[in-house]
SEBA-474960 format. One line per 2 residues: number of its first residue (from 1); for each residue x, y, z of C-alpha. Coordinates in nm, 3 decimals, padded with zeros to 5 digits. Example, Ala and Ser with C-alpha at 12.3 -4.5 7.8 and 13.67 -1.06 7.14 Angstrom:
BEGIN
1	01.230/-00.450/00.780  01.367/-00.106/00.714;
This chain:
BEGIN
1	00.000/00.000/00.000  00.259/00.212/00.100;
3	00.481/00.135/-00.224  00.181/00.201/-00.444;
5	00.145/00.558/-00.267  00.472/00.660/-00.318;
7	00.453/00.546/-00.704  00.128/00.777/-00.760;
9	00.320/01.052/-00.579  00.630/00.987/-00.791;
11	00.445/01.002/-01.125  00.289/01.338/-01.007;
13	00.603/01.522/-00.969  00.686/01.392/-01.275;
15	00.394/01.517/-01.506  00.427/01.907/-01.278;
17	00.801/01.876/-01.408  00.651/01.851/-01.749;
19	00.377/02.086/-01.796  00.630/02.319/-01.609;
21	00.860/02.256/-01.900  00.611/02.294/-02.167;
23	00.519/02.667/-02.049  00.786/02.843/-01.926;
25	00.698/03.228/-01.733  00.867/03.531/-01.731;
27	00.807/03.902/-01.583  00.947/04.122/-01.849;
29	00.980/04.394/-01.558  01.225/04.206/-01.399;
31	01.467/04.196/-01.712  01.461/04.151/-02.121;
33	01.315/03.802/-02.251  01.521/03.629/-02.520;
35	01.335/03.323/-02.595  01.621/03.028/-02.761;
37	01.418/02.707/-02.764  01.110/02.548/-02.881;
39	00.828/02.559/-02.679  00.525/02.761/-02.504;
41	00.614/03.075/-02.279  00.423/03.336/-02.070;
43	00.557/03.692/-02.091  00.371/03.901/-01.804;
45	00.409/04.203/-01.680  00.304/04.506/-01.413;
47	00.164/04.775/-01.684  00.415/05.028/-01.606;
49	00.668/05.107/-01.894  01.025/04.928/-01.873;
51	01.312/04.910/-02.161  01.339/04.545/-02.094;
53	01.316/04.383/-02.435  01.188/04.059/-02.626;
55	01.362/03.854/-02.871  01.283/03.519/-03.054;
57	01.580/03.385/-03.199  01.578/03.297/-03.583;
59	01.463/02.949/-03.650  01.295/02.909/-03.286;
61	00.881/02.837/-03.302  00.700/02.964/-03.007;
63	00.410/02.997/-02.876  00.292/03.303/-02.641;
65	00.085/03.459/-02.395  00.173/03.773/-02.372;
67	-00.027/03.991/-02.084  00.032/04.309/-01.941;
69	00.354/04.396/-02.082  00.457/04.778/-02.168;
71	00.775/04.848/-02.341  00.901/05.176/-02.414;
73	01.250/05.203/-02.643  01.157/05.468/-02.824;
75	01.407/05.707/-02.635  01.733/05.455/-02.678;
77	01.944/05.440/-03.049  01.881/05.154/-03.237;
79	01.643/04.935/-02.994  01.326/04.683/-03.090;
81	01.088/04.592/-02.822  00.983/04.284/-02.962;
83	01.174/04.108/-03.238  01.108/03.768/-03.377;
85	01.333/03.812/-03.696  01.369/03.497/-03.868;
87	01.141/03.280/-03.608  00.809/03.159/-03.616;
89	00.580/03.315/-03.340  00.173/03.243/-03.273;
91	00.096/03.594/-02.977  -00.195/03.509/-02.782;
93	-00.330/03.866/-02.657  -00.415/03.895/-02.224;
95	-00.534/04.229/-02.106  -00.343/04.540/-02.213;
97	00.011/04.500/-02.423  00.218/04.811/-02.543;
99	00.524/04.777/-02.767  00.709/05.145/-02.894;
101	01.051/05.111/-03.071  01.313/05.346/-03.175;
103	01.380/05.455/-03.484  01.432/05.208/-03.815;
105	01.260/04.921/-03.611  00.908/04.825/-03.563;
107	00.683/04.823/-03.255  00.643/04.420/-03.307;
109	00.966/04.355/-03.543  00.824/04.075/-03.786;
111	01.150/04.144/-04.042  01.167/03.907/-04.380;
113	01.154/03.549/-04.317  00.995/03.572/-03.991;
115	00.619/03.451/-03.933  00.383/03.613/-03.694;
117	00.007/03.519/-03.625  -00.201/03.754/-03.374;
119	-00.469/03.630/-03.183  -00.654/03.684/-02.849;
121	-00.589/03.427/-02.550  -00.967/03.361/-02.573;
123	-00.933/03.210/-02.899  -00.970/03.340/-03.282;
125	-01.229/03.573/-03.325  -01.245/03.750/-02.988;
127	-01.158/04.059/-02.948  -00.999/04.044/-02.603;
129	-00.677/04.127/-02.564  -00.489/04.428/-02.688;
131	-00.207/04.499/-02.831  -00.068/04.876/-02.926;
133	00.251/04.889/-03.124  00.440/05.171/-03.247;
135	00.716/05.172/-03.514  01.050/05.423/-03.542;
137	01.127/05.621/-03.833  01.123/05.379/-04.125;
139	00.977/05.119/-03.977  00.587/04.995/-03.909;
141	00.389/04.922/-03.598  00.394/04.575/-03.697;
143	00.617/04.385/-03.921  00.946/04.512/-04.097;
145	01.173/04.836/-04.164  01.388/04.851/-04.467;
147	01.543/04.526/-04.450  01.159/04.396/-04.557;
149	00.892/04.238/-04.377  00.779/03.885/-04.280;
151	00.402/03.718/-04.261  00.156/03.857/-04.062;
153	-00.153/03.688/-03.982  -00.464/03.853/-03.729;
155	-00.696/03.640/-03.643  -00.805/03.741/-03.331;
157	-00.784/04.020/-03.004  -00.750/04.417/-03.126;
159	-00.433/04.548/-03.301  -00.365/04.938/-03.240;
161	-00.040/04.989/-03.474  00.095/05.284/-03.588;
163	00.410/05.336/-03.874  00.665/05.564/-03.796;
165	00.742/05.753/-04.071  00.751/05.645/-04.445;
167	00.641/05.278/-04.242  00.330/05.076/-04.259;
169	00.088/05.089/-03.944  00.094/04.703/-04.086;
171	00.300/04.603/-04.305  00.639/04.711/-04.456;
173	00.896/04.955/-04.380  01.055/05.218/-04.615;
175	01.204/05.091/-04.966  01.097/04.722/-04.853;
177	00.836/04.476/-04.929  00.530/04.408/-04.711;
179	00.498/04.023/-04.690  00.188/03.882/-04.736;
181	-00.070/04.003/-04.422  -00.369/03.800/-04.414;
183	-00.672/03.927/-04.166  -00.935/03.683/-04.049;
185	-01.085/03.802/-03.687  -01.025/04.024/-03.439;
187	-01.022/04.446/-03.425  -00.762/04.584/-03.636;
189	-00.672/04.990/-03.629  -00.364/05.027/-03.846;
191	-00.233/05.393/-03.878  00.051/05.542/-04.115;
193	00.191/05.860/-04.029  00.398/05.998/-04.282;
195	00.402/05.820/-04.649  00.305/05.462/-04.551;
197	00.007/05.248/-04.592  -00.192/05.114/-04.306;
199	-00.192/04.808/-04.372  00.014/04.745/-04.667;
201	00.377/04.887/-04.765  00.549/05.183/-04.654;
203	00.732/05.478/-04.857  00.827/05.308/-05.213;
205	00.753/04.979/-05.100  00.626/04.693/-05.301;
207	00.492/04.321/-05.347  00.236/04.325/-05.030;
209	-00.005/04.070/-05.050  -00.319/04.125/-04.835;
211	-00.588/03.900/-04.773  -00.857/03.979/-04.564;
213	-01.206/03.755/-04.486  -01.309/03.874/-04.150;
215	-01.278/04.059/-03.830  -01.327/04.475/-03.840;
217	-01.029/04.646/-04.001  -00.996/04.995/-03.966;
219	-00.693/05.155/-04.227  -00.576/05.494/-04.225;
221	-00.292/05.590/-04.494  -00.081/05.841/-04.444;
223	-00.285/06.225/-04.490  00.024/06.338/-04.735;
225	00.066/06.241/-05.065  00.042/05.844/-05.147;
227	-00.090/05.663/-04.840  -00.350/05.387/-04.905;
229	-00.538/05.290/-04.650  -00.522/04.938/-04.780;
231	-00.198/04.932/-05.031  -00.066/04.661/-05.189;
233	00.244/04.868/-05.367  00.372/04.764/-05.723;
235	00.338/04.429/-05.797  00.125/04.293/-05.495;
237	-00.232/04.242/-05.465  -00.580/04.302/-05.220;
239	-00.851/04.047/-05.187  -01.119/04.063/-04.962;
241	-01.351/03.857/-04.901  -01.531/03.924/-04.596;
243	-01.484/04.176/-04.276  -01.620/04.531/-04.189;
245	-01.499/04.868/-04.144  -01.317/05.175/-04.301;
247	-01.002/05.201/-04.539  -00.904/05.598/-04.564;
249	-00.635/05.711/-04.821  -00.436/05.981/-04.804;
251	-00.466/06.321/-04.995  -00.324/06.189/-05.305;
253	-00.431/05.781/-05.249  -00.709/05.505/-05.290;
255	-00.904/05.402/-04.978  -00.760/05.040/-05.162;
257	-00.509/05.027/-05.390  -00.234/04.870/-05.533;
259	-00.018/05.023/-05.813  00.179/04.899/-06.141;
261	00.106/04.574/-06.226  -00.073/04.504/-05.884;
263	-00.449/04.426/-05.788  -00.765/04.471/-05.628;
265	-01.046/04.232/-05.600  -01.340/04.287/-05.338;
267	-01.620/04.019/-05.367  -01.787/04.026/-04.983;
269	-01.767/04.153/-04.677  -01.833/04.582/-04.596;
271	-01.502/04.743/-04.634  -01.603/05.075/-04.707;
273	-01.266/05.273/-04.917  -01.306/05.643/-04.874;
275	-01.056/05.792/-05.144  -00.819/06.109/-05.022;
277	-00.903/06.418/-05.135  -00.692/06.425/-05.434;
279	-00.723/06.098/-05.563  -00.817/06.022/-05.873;
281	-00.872/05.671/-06.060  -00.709/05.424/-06.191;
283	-00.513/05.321/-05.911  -00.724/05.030/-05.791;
285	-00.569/04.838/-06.078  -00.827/04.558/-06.188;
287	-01.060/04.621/-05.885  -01.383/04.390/-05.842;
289	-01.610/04.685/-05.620  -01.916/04.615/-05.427;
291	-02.252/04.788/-05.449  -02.296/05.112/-05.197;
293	-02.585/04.939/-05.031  -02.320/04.755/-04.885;
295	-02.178/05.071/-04.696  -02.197/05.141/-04.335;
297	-02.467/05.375/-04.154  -02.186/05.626/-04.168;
299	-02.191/05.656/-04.583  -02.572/05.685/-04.571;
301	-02.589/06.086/-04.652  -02.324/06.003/-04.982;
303	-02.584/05.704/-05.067  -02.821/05.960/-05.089;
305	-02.641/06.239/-05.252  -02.558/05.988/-05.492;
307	-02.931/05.945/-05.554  -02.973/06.284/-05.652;
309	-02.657/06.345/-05.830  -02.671/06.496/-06.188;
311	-02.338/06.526/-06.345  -02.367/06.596/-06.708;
313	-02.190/06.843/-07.024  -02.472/07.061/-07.211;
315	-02.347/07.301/-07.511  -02.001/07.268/-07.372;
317	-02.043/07.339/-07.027  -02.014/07.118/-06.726;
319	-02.310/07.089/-06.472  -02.342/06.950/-06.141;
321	-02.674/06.935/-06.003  -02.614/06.816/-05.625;
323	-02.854/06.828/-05.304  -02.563/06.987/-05.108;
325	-02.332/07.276/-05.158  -02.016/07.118/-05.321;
327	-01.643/07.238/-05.377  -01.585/07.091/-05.718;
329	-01.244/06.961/-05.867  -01.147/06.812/-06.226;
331	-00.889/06.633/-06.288  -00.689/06.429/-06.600;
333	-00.700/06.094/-06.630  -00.339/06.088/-06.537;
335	-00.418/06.306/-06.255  -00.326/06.645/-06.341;
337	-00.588/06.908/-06.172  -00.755/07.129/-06.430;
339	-00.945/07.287/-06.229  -01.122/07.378/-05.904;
341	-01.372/07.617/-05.739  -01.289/07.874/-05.565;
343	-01.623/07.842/-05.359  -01.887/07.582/-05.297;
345	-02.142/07.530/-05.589  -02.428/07.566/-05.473;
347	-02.694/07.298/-05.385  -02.940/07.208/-05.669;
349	-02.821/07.481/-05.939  -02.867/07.532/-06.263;
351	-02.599/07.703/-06.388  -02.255/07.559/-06.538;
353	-01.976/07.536/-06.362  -01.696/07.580/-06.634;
355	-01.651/07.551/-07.050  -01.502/07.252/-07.114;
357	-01.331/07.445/-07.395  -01.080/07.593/-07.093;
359	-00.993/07.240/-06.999  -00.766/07.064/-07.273;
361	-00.901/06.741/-07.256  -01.130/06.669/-07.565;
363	-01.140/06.328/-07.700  -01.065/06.204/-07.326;
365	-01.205/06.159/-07.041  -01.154/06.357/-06.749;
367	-01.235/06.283/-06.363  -01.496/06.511/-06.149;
369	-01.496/06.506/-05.783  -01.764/06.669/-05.520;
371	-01.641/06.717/-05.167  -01.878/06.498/-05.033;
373	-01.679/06.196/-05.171  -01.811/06.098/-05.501;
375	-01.621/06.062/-05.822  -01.799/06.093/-06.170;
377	-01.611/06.006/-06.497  -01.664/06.167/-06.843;
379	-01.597/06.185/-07.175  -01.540/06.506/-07.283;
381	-01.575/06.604/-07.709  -01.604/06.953/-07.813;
383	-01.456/07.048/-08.201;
């Protein structure tokens, strides 16, 4: 009897030694993390900032919880928070995470050859768990800087990352390519700064490839010049198939967009693309678009303007009859502005706006824009 006690006893210790093993713990405010092995980890902390860092060595795959930690290295040369270069890494989100880097590296480093999937502790799908990341100069909230990005996938908790500048929110960092990002579940808010995407490629990036089929995603490019919200970059591509929520351009971009030989197909979901101000088509290169009726509440006063809309050339003037007072622009097809009002046309009238004679487009078509977000094409022909 005795003997047979001991033996149970004995084989207990033994299987605590184990799971021990299998899940190892570690309090980030109590000094950096730099994970070497195989294997499942817990990285916990207090909530109050620290410059202790993570680091998954390349090759290593590992699996982790990773629950209150906040890591500032914004303020020291040359430092990551979190960098799994070259490893392969499944996050599970706990409560409230916060990762800032300094400058040319990203909040959550995810650089070429590296493979990250995001979701919440509480599964796929849920959005508990956050995590906010912020990039340095050059570099995106999460995944790569110019040395190019790895995989990303999101399939659950809520993402909060920002680019630093000319960097992805999401994506890739200046010069570099994106990797492909594919977004299932979760809350997403991806954010470029200064020339980036948000989710996407940064400044003069290229070959993103984005797939997204569920979960909210939120995308804000960059307000100057060429900032998609959702941009692909030369030579990569967007598909969506599912999912909700807003992709803003910047002044001069696509709400989605890929450009040169890249493209665009939407066949589901309500990801609503809100061009920049300045943007005109054809950057969404080969795009499949959904019906308006698919739009959020928040589009429902456009869906109505559109309604009403009359955009039309009589005895060589331009007219544009709208329900609202609108600031009007034309532009070329290759973008070039021809011209703009000075002041807002007025709602419902009945007088032209300009002789298309002024405009040095005939035989072509040429893009009109209202302020209240629509775009009309035509095809201008006057002898």
């Amino acid at each position: 009897m005795n003997m047979n006690r001991t033996i149970y006893f004995a084989a207990a210790v033994c299987l605590l030694c184990l799971s021990t093993a299998q899940a190892q713990n570690f309090n980030i405010n109590a000094g950096s993390v730099a994970i070497t092995t195989n294997g499942e980890y817990k990285i916990s902390g207090n909530g109050t900032p620290t410059t202790n860092t993570i680091t998954v060595n390349p090759g290593v795959v590992a699996d982790i919880i990773l629950e209150n930690v906040n890591i500032d290295v914004s303020g020291i040369e040359y430092a990551c928070a979190f960098d799994i270069t070259g490893a392969t890494v499944t996050l599970r989100l706990s409560n409230a995470n916060t990762l800032k880097s300094s400058n040319y590296f990203a909040g959550l480093q995810v650089k070429k050859g590296a493979s990250l999937t995001i979701t919440s502790k509480s599964g796929n799908g849920s959005t508990n768990g956050t995590l906010n990341a912020t990039g340095g100069i050059c570099a995106a909230g999460v995944g790569g800087n110019p040395s190019g990005s790895g995989d990303i996938t999101i399939s659950g908790g809520t993402v909060n990352a920002t680019g630093g500048d000319y960097g992805a929110g999401i994506g890739g960092g200046y010069g570099a390519n994106g990797g492909d990002i594919t977004i299932s579940g979760g809350t997403v808010n991806a954010t470029a700064i200064y020339w980036g995407a948000g989710i996407g490629t940064g400044c003069d990036g290229y070959g993103s490839n984005i797939t997204i089929s569920g979960g909210t995603v939120n995308a804000t490019g960059s307000y100057n010049y060429w900032g998609a919200g959702i941009g692909a970059g030369c030579y990569g591509t967007v598909t969506i198939t599912g999912g909700t929520g807003i992709a803003r351009g910047g002044q001069w971009a696509p709400g989605i967009g890929a450009n040169c030989s890249g493209t665009v197909t939407v066949t589901g979901g309500s990801i609503v693309a809100i061009d920049g101000d300045c943007f005109t088509p054809p950057h969404n290169t080969n795009a499949t678009l959904r019906s308006a009726s698919d739009a959020p509440d928040i589009l429902e006063d456009l869906i109505a303007i559109l309604s009403q809309l009359q955009v039309y050339i009589n005895n060589g003037w331009l007219y544009v009859n709208s329900p609202v007072d609108e600031y009007i622009s034309i532009y070329s097809i290759k973008g070039t502005e021809l011209y703009r009002t000075a002041t807002a046309v007025p709602a419902n009238t009945t007088t032209g706006i300009v002789n298309t004679g002024n405009l040095s487009v005939s035989g072509s078509g040429a893009i009109i824009k209202g302020s209240s977000g629509w775009v009309k094409k035509l095809l201008i022909v006057y002898n």
